[in-house]
C-alpha positions in Angstrom: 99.4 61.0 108.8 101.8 63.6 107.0 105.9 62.9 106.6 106.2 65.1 109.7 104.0 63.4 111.8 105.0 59.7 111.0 109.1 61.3 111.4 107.6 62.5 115.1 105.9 59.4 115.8 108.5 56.8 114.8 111.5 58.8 116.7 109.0 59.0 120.1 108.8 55.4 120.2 112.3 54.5 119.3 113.0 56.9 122.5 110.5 54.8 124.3 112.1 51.2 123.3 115.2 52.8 123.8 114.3 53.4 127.7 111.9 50.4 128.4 115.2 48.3 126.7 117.6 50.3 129.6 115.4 49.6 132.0 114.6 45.9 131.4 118.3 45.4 131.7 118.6 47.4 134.8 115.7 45.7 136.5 117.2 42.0 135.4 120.7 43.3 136.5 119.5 43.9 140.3 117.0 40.9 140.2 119.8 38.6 139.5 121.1 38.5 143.2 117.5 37.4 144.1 117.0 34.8 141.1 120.3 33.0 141.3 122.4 32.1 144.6 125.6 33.1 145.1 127.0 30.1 144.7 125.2 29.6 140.7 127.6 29.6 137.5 124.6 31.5 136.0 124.5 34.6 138.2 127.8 36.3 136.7 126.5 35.7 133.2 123.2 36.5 133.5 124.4 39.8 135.6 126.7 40.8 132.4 124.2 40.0 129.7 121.7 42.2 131.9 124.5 44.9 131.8 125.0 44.7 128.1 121.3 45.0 128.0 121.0 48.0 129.9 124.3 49.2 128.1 122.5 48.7 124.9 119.4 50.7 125.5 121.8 53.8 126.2 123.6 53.6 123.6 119.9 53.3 121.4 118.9 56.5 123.4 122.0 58.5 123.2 122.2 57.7 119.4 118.3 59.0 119.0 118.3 62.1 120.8 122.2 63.6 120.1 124.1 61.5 117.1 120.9 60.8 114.7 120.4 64.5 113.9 124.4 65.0 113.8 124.5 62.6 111.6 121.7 63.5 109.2 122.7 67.1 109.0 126.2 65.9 107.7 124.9 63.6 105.4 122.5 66.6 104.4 125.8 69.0 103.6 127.4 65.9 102.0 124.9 65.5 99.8 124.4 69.2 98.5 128.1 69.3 97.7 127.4 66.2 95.6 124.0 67.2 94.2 124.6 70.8 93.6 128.6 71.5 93.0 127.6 74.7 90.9 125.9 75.9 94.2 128.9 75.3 96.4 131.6 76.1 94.4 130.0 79.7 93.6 130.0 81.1 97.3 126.1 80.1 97.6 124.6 78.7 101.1 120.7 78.9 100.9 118.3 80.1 98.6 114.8 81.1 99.2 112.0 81.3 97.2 110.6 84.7 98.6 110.4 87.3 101.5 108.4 85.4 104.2 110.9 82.4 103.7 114.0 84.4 103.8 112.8 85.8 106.8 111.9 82.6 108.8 115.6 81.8 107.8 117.4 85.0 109.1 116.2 87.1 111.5 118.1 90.9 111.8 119.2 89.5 115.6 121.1 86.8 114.2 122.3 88.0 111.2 124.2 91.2 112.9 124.8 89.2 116.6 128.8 88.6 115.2 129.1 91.6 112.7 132.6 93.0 113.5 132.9 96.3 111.2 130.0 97.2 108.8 126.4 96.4 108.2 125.4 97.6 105.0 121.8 97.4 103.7 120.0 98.3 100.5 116.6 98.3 99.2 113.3 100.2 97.9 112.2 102.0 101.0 113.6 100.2 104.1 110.7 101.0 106.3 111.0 98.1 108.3 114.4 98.5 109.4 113.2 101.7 110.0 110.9 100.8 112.3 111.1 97.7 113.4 115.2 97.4 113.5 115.7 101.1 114.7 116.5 100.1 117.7 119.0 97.5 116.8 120.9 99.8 114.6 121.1 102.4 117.3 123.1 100.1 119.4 124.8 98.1 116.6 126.5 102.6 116.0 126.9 102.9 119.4 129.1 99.8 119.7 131.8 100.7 116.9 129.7 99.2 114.1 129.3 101.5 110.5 126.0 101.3 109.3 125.5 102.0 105.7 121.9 102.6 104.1 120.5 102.7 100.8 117.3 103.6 99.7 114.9 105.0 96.7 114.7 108.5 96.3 111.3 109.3 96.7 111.6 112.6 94.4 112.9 110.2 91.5 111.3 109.6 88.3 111.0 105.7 88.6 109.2 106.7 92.3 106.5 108.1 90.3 105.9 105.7 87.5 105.8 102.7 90.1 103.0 105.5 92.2 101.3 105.5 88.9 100.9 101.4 88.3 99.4 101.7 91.7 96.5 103.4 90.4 97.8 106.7 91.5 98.2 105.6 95.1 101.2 107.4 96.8 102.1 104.3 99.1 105.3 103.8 98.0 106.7 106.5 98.2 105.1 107.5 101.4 107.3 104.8 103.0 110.2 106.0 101.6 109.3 109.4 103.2 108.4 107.9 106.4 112.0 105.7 106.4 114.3 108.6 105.7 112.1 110.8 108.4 112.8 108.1 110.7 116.2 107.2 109.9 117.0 111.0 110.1 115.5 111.0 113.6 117.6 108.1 114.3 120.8 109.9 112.7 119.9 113.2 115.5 119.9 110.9 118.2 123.2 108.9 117.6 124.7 112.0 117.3 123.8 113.5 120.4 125.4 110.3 122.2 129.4 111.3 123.7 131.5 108.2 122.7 134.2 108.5 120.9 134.1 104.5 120.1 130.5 105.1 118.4 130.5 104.4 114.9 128.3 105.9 111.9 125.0 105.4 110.2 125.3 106.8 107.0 121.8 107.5 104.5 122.0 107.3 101.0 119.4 107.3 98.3 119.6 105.8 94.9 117.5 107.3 92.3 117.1 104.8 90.5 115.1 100.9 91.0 117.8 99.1 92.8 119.1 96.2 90.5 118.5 94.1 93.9 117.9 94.4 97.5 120.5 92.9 99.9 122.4 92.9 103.2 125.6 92.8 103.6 127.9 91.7 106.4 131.5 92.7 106.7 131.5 92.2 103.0 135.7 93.2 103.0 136.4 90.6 105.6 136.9 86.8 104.9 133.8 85.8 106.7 131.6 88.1 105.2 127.8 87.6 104.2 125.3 88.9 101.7 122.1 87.9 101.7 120.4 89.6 97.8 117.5 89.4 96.0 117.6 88.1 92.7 116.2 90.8 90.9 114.7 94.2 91.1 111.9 95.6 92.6 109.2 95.2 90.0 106.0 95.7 93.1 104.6 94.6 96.4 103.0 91.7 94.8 105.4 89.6 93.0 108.0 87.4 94.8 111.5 88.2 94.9 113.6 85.2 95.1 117.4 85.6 97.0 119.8 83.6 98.2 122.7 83.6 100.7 126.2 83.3 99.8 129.7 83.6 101.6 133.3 84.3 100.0 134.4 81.6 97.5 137.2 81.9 94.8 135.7 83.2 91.5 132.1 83.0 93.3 128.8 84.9 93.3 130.2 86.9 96.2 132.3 89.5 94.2 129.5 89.5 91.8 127.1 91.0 94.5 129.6 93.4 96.4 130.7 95.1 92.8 127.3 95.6 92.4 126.7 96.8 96.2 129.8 99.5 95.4 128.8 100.6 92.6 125.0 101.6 93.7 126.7 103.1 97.0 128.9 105.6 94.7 126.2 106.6 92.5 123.9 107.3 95.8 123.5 110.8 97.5 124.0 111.8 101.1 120.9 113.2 102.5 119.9 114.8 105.5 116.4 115.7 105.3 114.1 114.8 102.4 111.3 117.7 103.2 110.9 120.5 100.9 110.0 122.7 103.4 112.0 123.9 106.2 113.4 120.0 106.9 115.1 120.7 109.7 111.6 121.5 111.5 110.1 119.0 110.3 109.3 116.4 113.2 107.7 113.0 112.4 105.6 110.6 114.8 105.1 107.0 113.4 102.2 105.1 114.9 101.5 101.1 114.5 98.6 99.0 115.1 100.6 96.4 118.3 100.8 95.7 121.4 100.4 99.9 122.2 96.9 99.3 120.6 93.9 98.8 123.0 90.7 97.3 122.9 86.8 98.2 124.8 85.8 96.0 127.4 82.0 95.7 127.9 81.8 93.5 130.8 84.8 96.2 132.7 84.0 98.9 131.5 87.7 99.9 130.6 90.5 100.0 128.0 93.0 97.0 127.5 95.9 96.1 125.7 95.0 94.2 122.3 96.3 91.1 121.8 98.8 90.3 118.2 96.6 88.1 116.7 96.6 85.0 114.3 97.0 86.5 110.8 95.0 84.6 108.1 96.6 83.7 105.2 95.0 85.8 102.8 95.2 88.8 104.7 98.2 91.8 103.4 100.3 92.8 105.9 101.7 96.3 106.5 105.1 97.1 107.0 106.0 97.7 110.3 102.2 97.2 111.7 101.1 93.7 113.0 97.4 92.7 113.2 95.3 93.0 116.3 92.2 91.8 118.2 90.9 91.2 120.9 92.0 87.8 121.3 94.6 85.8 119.7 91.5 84.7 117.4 87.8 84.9 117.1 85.3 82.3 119.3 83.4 79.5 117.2 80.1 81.5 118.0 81.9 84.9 117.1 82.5 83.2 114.0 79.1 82.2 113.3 77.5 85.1 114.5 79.7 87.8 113.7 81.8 89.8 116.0 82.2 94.1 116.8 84.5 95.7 119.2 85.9 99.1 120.0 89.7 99.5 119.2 92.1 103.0 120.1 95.2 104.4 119.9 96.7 107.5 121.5 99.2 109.9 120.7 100.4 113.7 121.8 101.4 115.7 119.2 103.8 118.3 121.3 102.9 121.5 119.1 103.2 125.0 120.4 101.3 127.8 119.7 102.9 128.6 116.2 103.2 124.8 114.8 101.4 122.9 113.1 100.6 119.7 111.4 101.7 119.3 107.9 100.4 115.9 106.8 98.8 113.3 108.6 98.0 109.8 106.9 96.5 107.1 108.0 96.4 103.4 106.5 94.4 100.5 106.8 93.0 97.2 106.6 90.1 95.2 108.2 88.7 92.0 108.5 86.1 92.9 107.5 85.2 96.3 107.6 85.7 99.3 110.4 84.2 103.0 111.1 87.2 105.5 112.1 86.6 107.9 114.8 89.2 111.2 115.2 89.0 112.8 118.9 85.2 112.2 118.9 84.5 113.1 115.2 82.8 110.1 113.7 83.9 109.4 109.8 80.5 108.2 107.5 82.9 106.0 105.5 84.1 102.5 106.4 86.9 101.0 105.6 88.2 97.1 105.1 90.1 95.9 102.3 92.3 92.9 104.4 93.2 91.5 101.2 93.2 94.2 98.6 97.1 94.9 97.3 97.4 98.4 98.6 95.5 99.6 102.0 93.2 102.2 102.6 94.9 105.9 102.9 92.8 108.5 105.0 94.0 111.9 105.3 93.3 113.1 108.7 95.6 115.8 109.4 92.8 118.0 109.7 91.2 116.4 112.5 94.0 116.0 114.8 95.2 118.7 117.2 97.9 119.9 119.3 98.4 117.7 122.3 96.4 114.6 123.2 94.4 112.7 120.6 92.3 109.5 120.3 91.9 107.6 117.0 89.0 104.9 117.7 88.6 102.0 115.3 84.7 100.2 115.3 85.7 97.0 113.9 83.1 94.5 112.6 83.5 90.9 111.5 80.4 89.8 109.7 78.6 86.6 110.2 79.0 83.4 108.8 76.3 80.9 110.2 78.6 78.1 108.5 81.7 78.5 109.7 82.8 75.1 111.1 86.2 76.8 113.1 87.3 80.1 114.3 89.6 80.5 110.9 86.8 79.8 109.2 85.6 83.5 109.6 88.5 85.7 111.4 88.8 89.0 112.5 91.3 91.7 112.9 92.7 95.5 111.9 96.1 96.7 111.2 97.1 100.2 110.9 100.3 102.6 110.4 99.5 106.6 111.3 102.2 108.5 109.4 102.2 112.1 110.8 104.5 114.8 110.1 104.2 118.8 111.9 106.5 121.8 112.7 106.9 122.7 116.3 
């Protein structure tokens, strides 16, 4: 039994005693009048002592489910003041060890539900508050808030150098492209919007490594927030500890919004980073979700995918979640092996003198999948669920004007000795990066 588990099991039966004690003492309390007469000097005391019981197992249950974590917490903040002074004393809250902690600890919800004046946000490429925050921004503007952005500039020198430790593969700063696309779409729409109490999003790009990534909540007021990195980008695959820290006298907070200023000056405005034409430059962003759907045999028909579990070894992909047909494989799929028939659909609203300028594709498969453009069957097969960068397939010469389907033939190999359905799971991710001239 694990330290969670014996915490669970020892706080459910305490709640247990806690009631069986309440209602020992209840029962004896109204049994009384039917043990004892009236008349008995050992009705009244028996009644209280009932009542003290019954008193008593309240109290227990009260304490168990309210005052015991109160408690604990404040003994926890207690303690971290006495244990770690430095930490306190310098302005920080938390620390966090990498990315997926720091982002089970903060979600982008919480952290800008009581922001007042100014969000500002820095980083390599920012393609997941591109994509995934868009939204969230929009209406953080459209409420008063400033929003400041800083990204890489993906025409810088460093850009290239970290392309060529990739083994020449332009993922990085194909993200970068795709964020400032996006946040430039995003920038068109906010100011088509009539309120004069809207506030401003505001792009930058830096172009040089950032000496941290961060975000920062009304940094100039007294309750302000960064949350930073410690440390630079140095690649996808090495962790990038940060911590959280709040305005303290002579603490880390001044530290980290000098150095949030100073990259801000030194950035650039942009407004389109195209070389062509940018201002005709349009940009659709597809991602393997919910809007992905799946073949079904027995129906005869398309359905919704579902997100499904993602295995631990398996490389995510920003903005994209992993999907199947189910939240996981069957025990026999897992023995036997597993293929299905995935899509997704998009219109590409092109007239008669547009056209496409790039079209990318990435991906990943568990374990490998056959691509299909608008009936045109690819001989390659692709996979690579745990491989550090994903499979990139140009395509723009296979889509078209209008309506297109992208099919996915996803295959999950046996493995006769699987003992569980995570034994042997299956699932593909995407992110369709297209760009085209009306």
């Amino acid at each position: 039994m694990t330290k969670a588990n014996l915490k669970s099991w020892v706080h459910d039966r305490m709640i247990f005693m806690a009631v069986l004690i309440f209602s020992i003492g209840g029962a004896c309390y109204i049994a009384a009048g039917k043990v004892f007469s009236h008349e008995s000097i050992w009705l009244h005391p028996f009644k209280e002592f009932s009542l003290l019981i019954s008193m008593i197992g309240v109290v227990s249950f009260g304490y168990e489910i309210f005052l015991r974590e109160l408690n604990f917490n404040e003994y926890k903040r207690a303690l971290e003041e006495i244990v770690n002074p430095d930490a306190v004393r310098l302005g920080v809250t938390r620390f966090f060890k990498n990315r997926s902690e720091l982002g089970r600890a903060y979600s982008f919800e919480a952290l800008f539900q009581d922001v007042k004046k100014e969000i500002y946000i820095g980083g390599s490429s920012l393609l997941s508050i591109a994509t995934n925050s868009r939204d969230l921004l929009h209406d953080k503007v459209i409420s008063g808030i400033t929003v400041k952005l800083l990204l890489m500039d993906p025409n810088s020198p460093v850009v290239d150098l970290i392309t060529k430790q990739a083994s020449g593969k332009a993922t990085f700063k194909n993200e970068i492209k795709t964020s400032l696309l996006l946040l430039q779409k995003l920038q068109d729409e906010i100011e088509e919007i009539k309120n004069p109490k809207k506030g401003e999003l505001i792009v930058k790009t830096y172009d040089m490594i950032p000496s941290h990534s961060f975000i920062a909540i009304d940094s100039e007021s007294p309750n302000g927030l960064i949350v930073a990195d410690i440390g630079p980008y140095l690649g996808r695959n090495l962790p990038r500890p940060s911590m959280a820290v709040v305005k303290k006298k002579n603490g880390m907070f001044d530290y980290w919004q000098e150095m949030n200023d100073l990259m801000w000056k030194e950035g650039k405005c942009i407004v389109c980073e195209s070389n062509e034409e940018p201002t005709k430059i349009k940009t659709l962003l597809l991602v393997s979700g919910k809007e992905t759907q799946y073949y079904n045999k027995d129906q005869d028909s398309w359905l919704p995918a579902t997100i499904c579990q993602m295995n631990p070894k398996w490389r995510s992909m920003k903005g994209s979640q992993w999907v199947w047909v189910d939240e996981s494989v069957s025990l026999e799929e897992a023995k036997t092996g597993s293929r299905n028939k995935m899509r997704t659909q998009l219109e590409i609203p092109i007239n008669g003198k547009g056209n496409i300028v790039r079209a990318e594709l990435f991906i990943r498969s568990d374990d490998n999948c056959r691509i299909s453009i608008n009936g045109a069957n690819q001989t390659q097969s692709y996979g690579g669920s745990e491989y550090p960068d994903p499979f990139i397939v140009d395509i723009a010469s296979l889509l078209k004007p209008g309506n297109n389907d992208i099919t996915f033939e996803v295959n999950n190999f046996a493995k006769p000795t699987a003992q569980s359905p995570e034994d042997n799971p299956a699932g593909l991710i995407y992110r369709l990066h297209i760009e085209y001239k009306e």
